[in-house]
N, C-alpha and C positions, 0 to 999 in steps of 0.2 A: 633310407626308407623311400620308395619308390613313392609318387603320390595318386597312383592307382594302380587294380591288377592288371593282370596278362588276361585276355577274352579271347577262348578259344573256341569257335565255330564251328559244329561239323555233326551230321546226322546219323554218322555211325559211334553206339556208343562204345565201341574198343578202340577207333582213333581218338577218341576223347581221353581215353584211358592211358594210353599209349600215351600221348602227351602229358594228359598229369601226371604219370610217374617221372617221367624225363624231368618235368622242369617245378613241379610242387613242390619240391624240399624245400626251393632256392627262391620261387615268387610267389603270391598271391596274383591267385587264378579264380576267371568267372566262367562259365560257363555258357552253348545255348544251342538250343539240336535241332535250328533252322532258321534262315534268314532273317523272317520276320522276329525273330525271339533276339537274334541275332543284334539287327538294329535296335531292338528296344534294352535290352542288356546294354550296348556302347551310350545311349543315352544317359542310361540309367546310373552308369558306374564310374560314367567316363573311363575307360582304358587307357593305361602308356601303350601299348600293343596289342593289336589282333591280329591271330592267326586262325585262317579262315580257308574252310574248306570251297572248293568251286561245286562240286557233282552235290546238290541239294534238291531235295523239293520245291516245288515253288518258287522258290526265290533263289536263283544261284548268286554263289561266291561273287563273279562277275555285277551283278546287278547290286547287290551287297556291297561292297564294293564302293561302286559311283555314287549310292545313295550316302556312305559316309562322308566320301570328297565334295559332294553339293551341300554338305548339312555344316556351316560355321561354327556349331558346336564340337564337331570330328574332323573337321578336313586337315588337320595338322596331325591327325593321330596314324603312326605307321601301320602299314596293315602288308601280314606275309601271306602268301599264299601258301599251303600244304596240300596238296593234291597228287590222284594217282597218274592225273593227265600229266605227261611229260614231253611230251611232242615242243616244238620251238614255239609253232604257231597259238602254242596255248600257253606259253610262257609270255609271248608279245602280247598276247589279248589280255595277261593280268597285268604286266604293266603298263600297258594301254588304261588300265582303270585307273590308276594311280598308285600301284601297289609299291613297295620299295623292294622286295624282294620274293625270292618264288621258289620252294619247296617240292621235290619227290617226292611221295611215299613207295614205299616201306622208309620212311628218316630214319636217320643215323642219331644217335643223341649228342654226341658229340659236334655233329652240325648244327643240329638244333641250338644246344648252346651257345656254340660261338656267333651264327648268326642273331638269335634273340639279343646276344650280350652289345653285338656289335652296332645294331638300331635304336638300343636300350641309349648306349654311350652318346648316340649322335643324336637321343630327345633331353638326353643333358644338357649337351652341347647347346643345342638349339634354345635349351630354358637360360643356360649361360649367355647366349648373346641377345636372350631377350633383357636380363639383368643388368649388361654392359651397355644396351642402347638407352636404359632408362638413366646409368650411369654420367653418361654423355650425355645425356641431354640436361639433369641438374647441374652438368659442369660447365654447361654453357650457359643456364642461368645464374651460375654461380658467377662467369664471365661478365655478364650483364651488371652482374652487381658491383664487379672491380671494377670495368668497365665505366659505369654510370658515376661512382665513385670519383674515379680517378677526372673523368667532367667536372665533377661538383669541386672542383681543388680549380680545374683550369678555367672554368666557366663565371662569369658574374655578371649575367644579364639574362634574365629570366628565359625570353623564348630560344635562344640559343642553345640554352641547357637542356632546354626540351628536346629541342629536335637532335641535340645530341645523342639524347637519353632514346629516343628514338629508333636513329640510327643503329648505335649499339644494339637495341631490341632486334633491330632487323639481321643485322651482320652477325652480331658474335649471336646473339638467342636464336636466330632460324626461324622466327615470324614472318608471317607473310608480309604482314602489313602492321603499323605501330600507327597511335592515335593518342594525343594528348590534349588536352583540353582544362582551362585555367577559368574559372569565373570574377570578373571584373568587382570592383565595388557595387555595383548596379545589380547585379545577382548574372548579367549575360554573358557570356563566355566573350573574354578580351583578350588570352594568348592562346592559341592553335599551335599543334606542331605535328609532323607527321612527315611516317617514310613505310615504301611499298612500294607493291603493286597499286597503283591508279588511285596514288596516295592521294594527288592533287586532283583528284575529276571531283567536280561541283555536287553530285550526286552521294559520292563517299563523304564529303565531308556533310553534308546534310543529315546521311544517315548517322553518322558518329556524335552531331551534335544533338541526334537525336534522344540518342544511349548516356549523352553527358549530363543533359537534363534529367532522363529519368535516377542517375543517380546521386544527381545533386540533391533530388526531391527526397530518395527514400534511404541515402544512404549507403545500403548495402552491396556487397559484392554482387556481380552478376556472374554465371558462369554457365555457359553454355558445353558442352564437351559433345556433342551430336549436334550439329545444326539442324538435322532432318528431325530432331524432335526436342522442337525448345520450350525448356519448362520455363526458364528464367524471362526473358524478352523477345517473344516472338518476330517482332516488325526486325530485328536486328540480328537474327540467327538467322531468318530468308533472304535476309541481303547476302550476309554471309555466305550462303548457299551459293545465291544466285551470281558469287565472283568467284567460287570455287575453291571457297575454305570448308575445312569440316567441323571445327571449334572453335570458340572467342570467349574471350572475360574480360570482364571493366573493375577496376581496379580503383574503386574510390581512393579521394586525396583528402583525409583525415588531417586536420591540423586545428588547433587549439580554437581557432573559431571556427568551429565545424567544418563541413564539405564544402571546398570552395575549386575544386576538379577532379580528372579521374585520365584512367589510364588505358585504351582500349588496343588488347592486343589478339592480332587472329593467326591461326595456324593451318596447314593442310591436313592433317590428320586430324582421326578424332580418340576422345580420352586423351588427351594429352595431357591436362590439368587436374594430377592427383594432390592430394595434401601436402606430401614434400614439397612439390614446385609451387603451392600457392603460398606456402610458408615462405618460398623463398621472393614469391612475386611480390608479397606483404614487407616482407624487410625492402622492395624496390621502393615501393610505392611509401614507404616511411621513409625513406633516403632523399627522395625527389621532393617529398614534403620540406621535410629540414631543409634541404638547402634553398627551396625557395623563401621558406621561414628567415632563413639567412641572410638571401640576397637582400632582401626588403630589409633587414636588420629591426624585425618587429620583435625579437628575443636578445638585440644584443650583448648582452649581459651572458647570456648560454653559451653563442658565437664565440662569443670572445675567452672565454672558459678552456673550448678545445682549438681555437685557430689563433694564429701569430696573427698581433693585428698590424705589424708590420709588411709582411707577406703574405699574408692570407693563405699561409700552407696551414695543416695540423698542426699543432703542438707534442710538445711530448705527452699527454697524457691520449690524447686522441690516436697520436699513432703507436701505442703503444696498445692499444683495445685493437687498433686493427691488426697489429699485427697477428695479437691471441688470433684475429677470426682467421687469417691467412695461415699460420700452423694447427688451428681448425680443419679449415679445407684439404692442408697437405695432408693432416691424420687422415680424414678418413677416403682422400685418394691416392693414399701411396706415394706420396710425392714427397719433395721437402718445400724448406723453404730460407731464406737469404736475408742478412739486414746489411745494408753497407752503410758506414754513417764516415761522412766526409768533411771535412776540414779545410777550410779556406787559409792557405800558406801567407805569414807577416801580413795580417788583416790590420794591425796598428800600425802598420806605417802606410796605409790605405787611408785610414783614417787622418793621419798625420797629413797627408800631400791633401784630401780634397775636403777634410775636416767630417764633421760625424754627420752632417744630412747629405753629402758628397759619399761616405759610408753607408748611409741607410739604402740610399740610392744604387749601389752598386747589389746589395744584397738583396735588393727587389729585384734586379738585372737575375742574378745566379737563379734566385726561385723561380723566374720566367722560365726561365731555360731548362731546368731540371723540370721544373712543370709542362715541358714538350714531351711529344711522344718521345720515349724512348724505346720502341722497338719492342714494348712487351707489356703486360700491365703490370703495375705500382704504384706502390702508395708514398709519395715522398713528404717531407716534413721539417721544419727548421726544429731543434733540440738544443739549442744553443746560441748564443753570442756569433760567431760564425759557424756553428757547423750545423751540418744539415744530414738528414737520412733516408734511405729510400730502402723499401721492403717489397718483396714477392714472392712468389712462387717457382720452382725450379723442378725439372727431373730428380730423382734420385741419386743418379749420377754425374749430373750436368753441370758443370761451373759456371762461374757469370765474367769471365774475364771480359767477354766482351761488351757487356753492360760498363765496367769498369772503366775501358779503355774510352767508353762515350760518353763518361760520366767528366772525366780529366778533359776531355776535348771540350765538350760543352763549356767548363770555368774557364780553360786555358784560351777561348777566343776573344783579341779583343774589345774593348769596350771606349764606349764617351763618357766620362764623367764628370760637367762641370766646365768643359771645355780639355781636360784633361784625359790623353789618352792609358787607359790600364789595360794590362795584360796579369790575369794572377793563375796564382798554381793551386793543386791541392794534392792530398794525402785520403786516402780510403783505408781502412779495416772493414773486412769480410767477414762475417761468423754463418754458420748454414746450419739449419734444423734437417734432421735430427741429431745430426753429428755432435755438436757445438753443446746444447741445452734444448734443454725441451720445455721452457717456457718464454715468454718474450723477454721480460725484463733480464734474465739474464744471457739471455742471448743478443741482447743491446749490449749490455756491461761486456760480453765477448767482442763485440765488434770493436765497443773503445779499445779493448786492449789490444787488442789488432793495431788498429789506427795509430796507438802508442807504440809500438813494435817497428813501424813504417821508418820511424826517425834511426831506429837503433840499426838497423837493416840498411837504410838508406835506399828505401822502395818507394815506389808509388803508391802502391798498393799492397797488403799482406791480410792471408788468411791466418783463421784462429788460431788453428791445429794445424801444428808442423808438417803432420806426417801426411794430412791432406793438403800444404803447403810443398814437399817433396811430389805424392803424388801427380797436385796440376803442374810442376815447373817440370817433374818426367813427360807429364802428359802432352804440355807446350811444346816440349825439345822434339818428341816424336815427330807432331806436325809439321814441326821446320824441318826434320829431315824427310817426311814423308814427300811434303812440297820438292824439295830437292830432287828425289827419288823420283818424281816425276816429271822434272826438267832436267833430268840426267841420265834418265835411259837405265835404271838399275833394277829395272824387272824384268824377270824372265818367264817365258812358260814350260809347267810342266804337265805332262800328260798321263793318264792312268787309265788303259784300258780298257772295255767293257766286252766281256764273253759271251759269246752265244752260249746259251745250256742245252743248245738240242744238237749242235756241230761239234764245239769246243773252240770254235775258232775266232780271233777276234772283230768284233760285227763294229766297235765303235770305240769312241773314246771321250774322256771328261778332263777338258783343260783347267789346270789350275795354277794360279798366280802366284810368285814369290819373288822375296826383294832380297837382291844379293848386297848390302850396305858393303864399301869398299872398308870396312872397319869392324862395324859390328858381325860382318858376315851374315850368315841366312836369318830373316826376321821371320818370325814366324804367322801365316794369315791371323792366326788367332788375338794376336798382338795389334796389328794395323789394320786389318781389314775394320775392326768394328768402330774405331777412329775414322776413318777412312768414311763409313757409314756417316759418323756423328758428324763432322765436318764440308762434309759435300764432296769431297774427295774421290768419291766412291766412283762418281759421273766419270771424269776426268781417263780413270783408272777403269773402270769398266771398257769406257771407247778404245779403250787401248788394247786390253782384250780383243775386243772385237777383231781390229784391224788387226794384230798379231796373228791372232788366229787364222782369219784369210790369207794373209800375205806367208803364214808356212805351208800352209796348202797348198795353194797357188804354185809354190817354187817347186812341191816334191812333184804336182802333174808337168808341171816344165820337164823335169829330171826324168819323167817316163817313170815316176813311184809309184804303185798301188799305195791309195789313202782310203781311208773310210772317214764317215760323219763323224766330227766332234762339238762336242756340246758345248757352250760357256753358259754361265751362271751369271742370271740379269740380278742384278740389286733392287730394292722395293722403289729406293729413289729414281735410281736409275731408269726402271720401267714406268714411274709416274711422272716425270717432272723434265725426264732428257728428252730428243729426240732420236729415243735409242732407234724406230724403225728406219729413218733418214739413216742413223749411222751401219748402220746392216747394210741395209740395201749399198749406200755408196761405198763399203770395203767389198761388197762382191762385186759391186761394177768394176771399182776399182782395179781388183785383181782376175778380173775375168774367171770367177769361182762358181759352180753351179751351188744355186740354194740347199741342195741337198747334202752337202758335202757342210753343211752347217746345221747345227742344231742349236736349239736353248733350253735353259731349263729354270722355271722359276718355283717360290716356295707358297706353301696354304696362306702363310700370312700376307705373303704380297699377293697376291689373287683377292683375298677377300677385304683389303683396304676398301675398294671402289668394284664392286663386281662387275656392272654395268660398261666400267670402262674396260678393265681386263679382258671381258669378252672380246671387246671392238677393236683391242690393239693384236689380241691371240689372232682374229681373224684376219687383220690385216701381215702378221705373220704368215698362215694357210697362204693368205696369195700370193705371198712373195714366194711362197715353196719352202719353205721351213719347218721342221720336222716339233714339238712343245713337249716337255718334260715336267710334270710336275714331282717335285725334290721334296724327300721330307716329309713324303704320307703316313700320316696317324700321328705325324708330332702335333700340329694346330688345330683346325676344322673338322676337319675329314670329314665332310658336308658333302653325304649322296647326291643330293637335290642342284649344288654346285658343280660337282664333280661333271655330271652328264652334261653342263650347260657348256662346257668350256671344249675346246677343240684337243684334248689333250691325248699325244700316241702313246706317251709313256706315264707310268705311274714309278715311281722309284721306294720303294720299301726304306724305311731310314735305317739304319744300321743300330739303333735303339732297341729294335726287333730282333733283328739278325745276332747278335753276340752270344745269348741266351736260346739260339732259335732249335739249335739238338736237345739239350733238355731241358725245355722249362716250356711245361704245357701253355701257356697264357701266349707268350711270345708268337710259340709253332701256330697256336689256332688264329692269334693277329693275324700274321705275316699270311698264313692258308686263305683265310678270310678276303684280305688284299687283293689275290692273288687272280681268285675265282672273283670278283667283281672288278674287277679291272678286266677280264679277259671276256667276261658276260658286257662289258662295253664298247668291246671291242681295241681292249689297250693291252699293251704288251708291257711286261714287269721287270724290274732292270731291283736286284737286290744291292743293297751298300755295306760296304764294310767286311767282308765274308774272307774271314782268315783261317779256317779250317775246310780240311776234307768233310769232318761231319758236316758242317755246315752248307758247303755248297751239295752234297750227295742229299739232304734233308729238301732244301729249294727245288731241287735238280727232279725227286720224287712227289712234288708238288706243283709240275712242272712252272716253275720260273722261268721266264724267257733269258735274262741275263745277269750277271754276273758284276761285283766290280770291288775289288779288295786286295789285299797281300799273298790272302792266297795266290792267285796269279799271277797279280806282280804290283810292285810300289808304284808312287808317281814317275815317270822317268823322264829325263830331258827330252830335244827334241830326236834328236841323234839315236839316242838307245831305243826311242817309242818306233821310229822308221824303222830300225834295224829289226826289231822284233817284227812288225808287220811284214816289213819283206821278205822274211826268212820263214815267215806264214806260223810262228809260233802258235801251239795250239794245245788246247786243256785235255789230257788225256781222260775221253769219257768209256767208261766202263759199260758193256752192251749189258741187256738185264737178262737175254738170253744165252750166257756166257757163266750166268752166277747158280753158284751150284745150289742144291734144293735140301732140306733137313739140316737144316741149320740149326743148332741149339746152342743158347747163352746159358750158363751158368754165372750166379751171384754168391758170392763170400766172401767177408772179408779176411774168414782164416784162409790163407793158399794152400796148408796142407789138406784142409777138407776140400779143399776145387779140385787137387790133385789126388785125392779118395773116388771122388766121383767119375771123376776122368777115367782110371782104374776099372771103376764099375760098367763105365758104358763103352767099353773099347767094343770093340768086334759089331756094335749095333750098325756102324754105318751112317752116324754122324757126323756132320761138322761141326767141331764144338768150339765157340766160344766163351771165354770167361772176364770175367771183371769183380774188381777187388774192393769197389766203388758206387755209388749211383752216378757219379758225372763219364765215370769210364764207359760203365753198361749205358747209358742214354748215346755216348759217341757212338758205341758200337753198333748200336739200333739206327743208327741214323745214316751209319756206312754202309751196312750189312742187312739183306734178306731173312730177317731172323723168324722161324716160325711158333716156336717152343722159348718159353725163360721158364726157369728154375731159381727160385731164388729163396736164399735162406733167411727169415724174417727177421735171425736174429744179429745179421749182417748189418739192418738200417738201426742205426741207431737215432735215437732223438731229435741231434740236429744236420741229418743227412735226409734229404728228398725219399720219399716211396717211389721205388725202382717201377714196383708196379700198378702202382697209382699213376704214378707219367705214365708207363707205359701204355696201360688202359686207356688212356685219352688221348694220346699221338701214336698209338698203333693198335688201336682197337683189334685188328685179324688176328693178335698173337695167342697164343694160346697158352695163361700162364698158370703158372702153378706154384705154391709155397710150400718151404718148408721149417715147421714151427715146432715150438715146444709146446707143453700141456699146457704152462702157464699164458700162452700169447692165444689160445682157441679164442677168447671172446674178438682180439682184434682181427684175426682170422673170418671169422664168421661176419662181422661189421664188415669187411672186404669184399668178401663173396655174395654179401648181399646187395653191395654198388657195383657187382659186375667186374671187379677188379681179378679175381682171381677164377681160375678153371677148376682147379683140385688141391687139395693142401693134404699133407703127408705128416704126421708127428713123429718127433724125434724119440727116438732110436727106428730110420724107418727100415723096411725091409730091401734087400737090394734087389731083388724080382717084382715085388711090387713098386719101384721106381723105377725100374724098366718096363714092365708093361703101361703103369702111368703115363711114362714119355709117349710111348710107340700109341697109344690111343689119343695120346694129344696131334699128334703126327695127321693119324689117321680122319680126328675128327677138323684139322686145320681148314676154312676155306679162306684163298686169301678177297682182299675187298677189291673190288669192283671200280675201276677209276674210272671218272664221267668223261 
């Protein structure tokens, strides 16, 4: 359910009408029959979409228009233009207003649909990444909290914790500025702590001790979310202002004898601090309590309940609540989560050489060391005599081997004890939520049996489950040979051409990667590449790309070849983190290659990781002379508002679309849709995957710029991809002036009735085609000039597609007609009332009047109009 109508704008009431019949079945629709009504209607109703006439009274579409883009109640609301003006210069002047897209009249409704449907998807879209940024942002409060957490283990002196706690606010939370504040015996603030922007100017901290007073006095939360209109504490929202935050809150510090500090944290935006994240600031600001409650050891009796008082890690029952909150967090982000609990190897003959305070001693060493960063956040804990545990959070499919491996390293370095030097070992068990159990306590009792398993194995380390104990030791083996694979020289390139669809000839081509193992023989991308991804690998292997690419170039213009541009495919790391533009540029210097003779192509989701920077790197691409492909349109984003930002020549249709794209209406109107706004941007369309004749003769008639599939030809070596080039291999296109005219399909699945008919219409002077099918009859329309179908109703059966239901929406000019029994009239009439059919015949019909039928269909044929 949409969460407003469609507002449709416009002073004639039959294009009013005209549009509500087209799109009323399917949405909720307002109304308004001139500007002024116009803007007080989007006020009033809020719309997902306006479509909006230009030619008005008083107040044109244009001026309508701008007033929604200035008014912060509408400026995010899409607005189409439908107008009779069609001239170029009146397309630029509506989206010069802001419009997203720009309509003919007389409309097509089939356009109409597909583009409403298409703006509709991308105010989802746009509501989805409003939800995933509010997502990420409680995950990084959620951070703050492991984060501050995982302090409170390592920390035991008051202001250090603070300004930990701090830190962490600033780094992992995304605050501007963090502010803490402790009140003394005396009632005056005697620990400060703080990080930011212009944390340490004498002025910030004045003001913040300002805000720590007022809430030592009265208590409660402050919360500003607008600095420009502070309900909560004025003198401290205009500071605010005046350093270039947009909201702050103070976070009293509640502890069993009252307020005794507070926690001031400010942000650049504003509304930042809705109920979730104060719920989640409220468990901070009880956490920082506790453990200063702790340090001080004014509750020891509590302290000591949940902390080893030997170690001053958790205990079991403490880390056993955290871990519930940790498979908490992985619920409801999709994630999992890992306990590893580890065992200190012949801990009694440790005891035996330095005696048991020489022991205690060694085990405060390990808790030190396990209580260092480890490269990620967790919660670790002594559970035992010697063994200890550490829990967190993981991807879904991500292993912790390498937490593992620094876990054994950490125990195994050695030590002083006593005067005695030790070296000791350990043992780990793994257990992973969800996989494992899906509560903690038993997903602890998982990891012991793990850790018992260790000895029977004679491992290091071992996971719960087998089968995910096979999976990471495949997973492990891959990487060693993948590493291999790449100081061994055992990738090759192979190439897959790209067709022109207005020549046939080939314009380009898309290199792609494969590892020939001297054993396993061909791996397949799907296999390593995404390894490859998880492990960094990707870089390594990308550059290599790169330079392969150039350096077969380069030899075939040595050779005096004709080459054309080939594209490689940047990986998301590879474009963020490499210095993939250094590595281009120096393989073209390299090989003495002109930039053009190189292309790239990246995907939505790497684009929209860092917009800002994509733009900067695409651009620095443009100057080097390099041609930008974006891969994979309509699978991620497909964000208009992006699309136009970025320097991109090509758009590539994903092959998602294409498979489907001769029959199956949705698909055809996608990929059409694409097709006309990539080419209204001035980009050229390069289709994927295209393994039939219908399919490329369907793109081909909507004109698609290129081509790239089986149909034409597989990936081929380098050898076979030259050969074809220079031999000028080329896609035999069919002229449209060549194709004969009176074309008629016939539909049945009985053959002897198609060959009745056949019979009947001999000597008319048709071309007849037939089909037995709706997936046959949909190829055939998609090869074929069809003008006329005939189709017998009682041919589609229940679970086979309406021949002419597709038909009616990807070839609207045809001129169809049915033919039904008495008992099918009511689905008949439901037909012909959605435009689906031209004339319908009942059975037993006549054979003269199904020839004249045809011959007026003929007659009254006109076909459509291409822009």
């Amino acid at each position: 359910m949409l969460p407003g109508p469609i507002l449709i704008v416009d002073d004639e009431p039959s294009n009013l009408a005209v549009l509500k019949q087209i799109l009323g079945d399917t949405y909720t629709l307002a109304f308004a029959r001139n500007g002024v009504d116009g803007l007080a209607a989007a006020h009033k109703h809020r719309p997902i979409l306006v479509l909006l006439d230009v030619q008005m009274p008083g107040m044109d579409g244009y001026a309508v228009c701008r007033a929604l883009k200035s008014d912060p109640r509408t400026e995010d609301t899409p607005v189409i233009f439908v107008s009779s003006m069609g001239e170029v210069g009146d397309e630029a002047a509506g989206f010069a207003c802001g419009a997203v897209d720009y309509l003919t009249k007389p409309v097509s409704p089939a356009i109409v649909h597909a583009r409403v449907r298409t703006h509709l998807s991308l105010v989802r879209a746009a509501a989805l990444e409003q939800e995933q940024a509010k997502t990420a942002r409680l995950s990084r409060i959620h951070a703050v909290l492991s984060g501050t957490n995982s302090a409170i283990v390592r920390i035991h002196q008051p202001q250090p914790l603070l300004q930990e706690a701090c830190r962490i606010a600033v780094s992992h939370g995304g605050f501007g500025l963090a502010w803490i504040g402790v009140a003394g015996p005396t009632g005056k603030i005697a620990v400060t702590a703080s990080e930011g922007e212009a944390a340490g100017q004498a002025d910030v901290q004045q003001s913040a001790s300002g805000v720590i007073r007022h809430l030592l006095g009265g208590g409660a939360t402050v919360v500003c979310n607008d600095v420009r209109s502070p309900d909560g504490f004025p003198q401290c929202c205009e500071d605010a202002e005046a350093r270039g935050f947009g909201s702050m809150v103070g976070l009293p510090l509640h502890s069993p004898r009252g307020v005794n500090g507070a926690m001031l944290l400010y942000a650049q935006g504003t509304d930042i601090f809705d109920p979730e994240e104060m719920k989640l600031l409220g468990e901070l600001a009880g956490d920082i309590v506790f453990a200063l409650d702790a340090i001080a050891n004014e509750q020891r009796a509590n302290y000591l309940s949940y902390y080893d008082a030997l170690t001053g890690l958790p205990n079991m029952e403490l880390f056993l609540d955290r871990l519930e909150q940790i498979e908490q967090n992985a619920f409801h982000s999709g994630g999992g989560a890992f306990v590893i609990v580890l065992n200190l190897e012949r801990f009694k003959q440790v005891n035996d050489t330095v005696g048991r305070h020489g022991g205690d001693e060694v085990l405060r060493v390990i808790a030190r060391r396990l209580g260092e960063d480890l490269g990620r956040q967790c919660t670790v804990a002594r559970v035992g005599a010697d063994n200890f545990a550490v829990a967190g959070e993981r991807g879904i499919d991500e292993n912790v081997n390498a937490l593992c491996a620094t876990l054994l390293n950490l125990v195994s370095e050695p030590m002083t004890v006593h005067g005695s030097t030790l070296q000791l070992a350990a043992r780990l068990g793994v257990s992973v939520y969800p996989a494992d159990a899906s509560d903690s306590e038993s997903l602890f009792k998982n990891a012991e049996a793990a850790l018992r398993q260790t000895k029977a194995v004679l491992a290091r380390f071992q996971y719960y489950s087998q089968e995910l104990n096979a999976r990471l030791a495949e997973k492990a083996e891959l990487e060693r040979l993948l590493k291999e694979a790449i100081d061994g020289g055992q990738f090759t390139m192979y190439y897959q051409p790209k067709v022109d669809l207005h020549t046939g000839q080939i314009g380009g081509a898309e290199a792609l990667i494969r590892w020939q193992h001297p054993v396993m023989g061909t791996v397949s991308p799907d296999r390593f590449i995404p390894l490859a991804e998880e492990t960094g690998l990707i870089v390594p292997i990308g550059d290599w790309v790169i330079r392969a690419v150039c350096a077969q170039q380069a030899q075939w213009q040595r050779e005096g070849q004709r080459i054309v541009p080939v594209a490689v495919n940047l990986s998301a790391l590879q474009f963020r983190e490499s210095n993939v533009l250094q590595i281009i540029s120096g393989a073209l210097e390299q090989h003495g290659l002109d930039p053009r003779w190189l292309e790239v192509e990246l995907t939505e989701s790497l684009v929209m990781h860092d917009p800002h920077a994509a733009q900067q790197t695409m651009r620095d691409f443009g100057k080097l002379g390099l041609h930008i492909s974006l891969d994979d349109f309509g699978t991620g984003y497909s964000s208009l508002a992006y699309l136009k930002r970025f320097p991109f020549q090509y758009v590539k249709i994903d092959r998602a679309f294409v498979t489907e794209i001769s029959n199956n209406p949705d698909d055809a109107a996608i990929a059409t849709a694409i097709i006309a706004m990539a080419h209204s941007l001035r980009m050229s369309v390069i289709a994927e995957g295209v393994e039939s004749e219908a399919q490329m003769q369907f793109l081909r008639s909507r004109q698609c710029d290129y081509l790239q599939g089986y149909y034409f030809s597989r990936p081929l070596q380098a050898a076979e991809f030259n050969k074809i080039v220079q031999d000028s291999k080329q896609l035999p296109l069919a002229s449209d002036l060549d194709r004969p005219e009176h074309t008629l399909l016939l539909v049945d699945d009985d053959e002897a009735l198609l060959a009745g008919m056949q019979r009947t219409l001999r000597g008319e002077g048709y071309r007849i085609l037939c089909a037995t099918s709706a997936s046959e009859a949909m190829d055939l329309l998609a090869l074929q000039p069809v003008q006329v179908i005939v189709c017998n109703q009682l041919a589609q059966k229940p679970d086979r597609k309406p021949v002419l239901g597709s038909a009616a929406r990807m070839y609207p000019d045809t001129m169809r007609i049915a033919l039904s029994s008495q008992q099918q009239l009511g689905a008949v009439l439901d037909a012909v009332n959605r435009g689906e059919i031209y004339r319908f015949l009942t059975k037993p019909w006549d054979e003269d009047i199904l020839k004249r039928t045809i011959r007026e269909a003929f007659q009254r044929y006109r076909p459509a109009v291409c822009a």
